[in-house]
N, C-alpha and C positions, 0 to 999 in steps of 0.2 A: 117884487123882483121878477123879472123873465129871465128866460133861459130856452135858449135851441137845441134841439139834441138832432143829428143829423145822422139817418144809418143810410150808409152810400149804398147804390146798387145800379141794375140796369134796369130799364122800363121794358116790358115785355115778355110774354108767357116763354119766350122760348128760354129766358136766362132767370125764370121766378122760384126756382131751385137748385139753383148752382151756388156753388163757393164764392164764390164771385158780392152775388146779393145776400149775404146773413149779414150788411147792415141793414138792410130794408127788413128781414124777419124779426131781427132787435127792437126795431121799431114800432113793429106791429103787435108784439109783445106788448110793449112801453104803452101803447096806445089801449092797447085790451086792460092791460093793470089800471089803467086811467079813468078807465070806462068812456074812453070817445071813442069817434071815427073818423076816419081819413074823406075829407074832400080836396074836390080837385081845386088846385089854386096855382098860382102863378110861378112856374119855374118847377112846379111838382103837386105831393101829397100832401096835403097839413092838416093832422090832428091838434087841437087845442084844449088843454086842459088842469086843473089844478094838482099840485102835491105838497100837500103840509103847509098852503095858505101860498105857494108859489105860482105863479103862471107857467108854463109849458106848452114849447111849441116844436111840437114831432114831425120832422120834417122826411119824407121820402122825396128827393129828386129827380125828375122826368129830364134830365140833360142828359145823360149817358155817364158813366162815371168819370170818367176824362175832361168832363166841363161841370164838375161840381160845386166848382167854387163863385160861379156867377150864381146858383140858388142861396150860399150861404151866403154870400155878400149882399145880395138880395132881401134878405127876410133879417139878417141881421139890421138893415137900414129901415128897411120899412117899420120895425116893430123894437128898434131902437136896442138893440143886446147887445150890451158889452163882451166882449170879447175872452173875458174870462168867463161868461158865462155860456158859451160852446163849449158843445161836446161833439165831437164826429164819432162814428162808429164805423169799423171796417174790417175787412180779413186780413190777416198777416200770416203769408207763408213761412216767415221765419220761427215763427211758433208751434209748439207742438197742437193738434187737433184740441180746440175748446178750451186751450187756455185763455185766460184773462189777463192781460196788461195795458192798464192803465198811466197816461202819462200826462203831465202837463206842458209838454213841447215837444220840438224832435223829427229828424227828418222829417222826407217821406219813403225813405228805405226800398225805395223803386214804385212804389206803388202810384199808378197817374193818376187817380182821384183826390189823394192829399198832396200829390205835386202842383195841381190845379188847385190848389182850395190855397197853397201858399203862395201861388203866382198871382193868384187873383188880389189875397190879403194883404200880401208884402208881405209876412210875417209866418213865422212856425209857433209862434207862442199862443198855442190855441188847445184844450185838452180832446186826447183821441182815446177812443178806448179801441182795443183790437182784440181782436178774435182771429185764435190761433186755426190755421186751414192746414198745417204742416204744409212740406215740400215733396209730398210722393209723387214726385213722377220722372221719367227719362228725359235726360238730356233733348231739349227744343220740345219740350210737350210743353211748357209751362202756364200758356193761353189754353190751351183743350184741359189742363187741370182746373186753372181756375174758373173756366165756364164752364165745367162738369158739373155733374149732380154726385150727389154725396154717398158713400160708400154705404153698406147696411149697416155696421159695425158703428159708424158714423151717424147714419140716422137712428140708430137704437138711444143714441145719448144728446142728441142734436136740442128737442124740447128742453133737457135739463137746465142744455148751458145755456140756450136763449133764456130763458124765467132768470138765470143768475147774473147774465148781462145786462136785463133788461132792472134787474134790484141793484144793479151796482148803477144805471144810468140814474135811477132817482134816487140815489146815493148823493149821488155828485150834486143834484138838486139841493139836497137837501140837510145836508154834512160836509160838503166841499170835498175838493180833489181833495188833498191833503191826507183827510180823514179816510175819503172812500177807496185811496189806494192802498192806505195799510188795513184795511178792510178786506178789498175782493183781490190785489192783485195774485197771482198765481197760482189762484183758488178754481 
């Protein structure tokens, strides 16, 4: 069996610590638990690797997060994954800082990297796991939040919740949504 796990973000040093990219951190996590490394391939980043006798294929995207969904459409055709075996990874302002929720469908709740990943798909029935960023900020900031860098407070707990994302990502590998959201969701 393969499996995609895709942590959305933007390519470039100036957005490689922002709220914005903690799917690309998840990933790199995912990737380091794995023990590979990311090379450059077509549409992005691709680590390949096994878990519990499964294939695994860790995907960072170099399209910008707005055109996300031609790398997973991409890599899903190329290397044959069914669609129940995506996972996207991504920030969710509507959650409080480093929550974990897990789901197997479901908007994209404004967010234009899984607006694109549905427009591309046809489809929303695709599992995303999200990573709560909360909503602190003032009215018309909401772009300078999401491309900010992470509070202290925030970066003092930041390592944890990626190591917990990134065991709930081969969760999903390896125990299925099902299992792995009565597991990690709200944890």
């Amino acid at each position: 069996m393969k499996y995609l796990i895709v942590g959305l973000g933007n390519k470039g040093s100036e957005y490689e610590n922002t709220r914005h990219n903690i799917g690309f951190k998840v990933a790199e996590k995912i990737a380091e638990n794995l023990e590979v490394s990311f090379n450059t391939a077509n549409f992005g980043w691709m680590a390949e690797g096994k878990h519990k006798g499964r294939k695994v294929f860790v995907l960072k995207p170099d399209t910008y997060m707005n055109l996300s969904g031609n790398a997973v459409r991409y890599w899903m055709q190329k290397e044959n994954i069914p669609l129940e075996n995506v996972l996207i990874v991504t920030d969710d302002l509507a959650l409080p800082f480093g929550t974990l929720r897990m789901k197997g469908k479901g908007s994209d709740a404004g967010h234009n990297g899984l607006k694109n990943i549905n427009e591309v798909l046809q489809t929303q029935g695709y599992a995303r796991l999200r990573f709560g960023i909360s909503a602190d900020f003032s009215a018309g900031r909401q772009v300078d939040y999401v491309l900010g860098t992470w509070n202290e407070e925030e970066t003092e707990k930041l390592s944890e919740r990626i190591e917990t994302f990134a065991k709930a990502s081969l969760s999903f590998v390896f125990a299925g949504l099902n299992n792995t959201m009565s597991a990690f969701n709200g944890k």
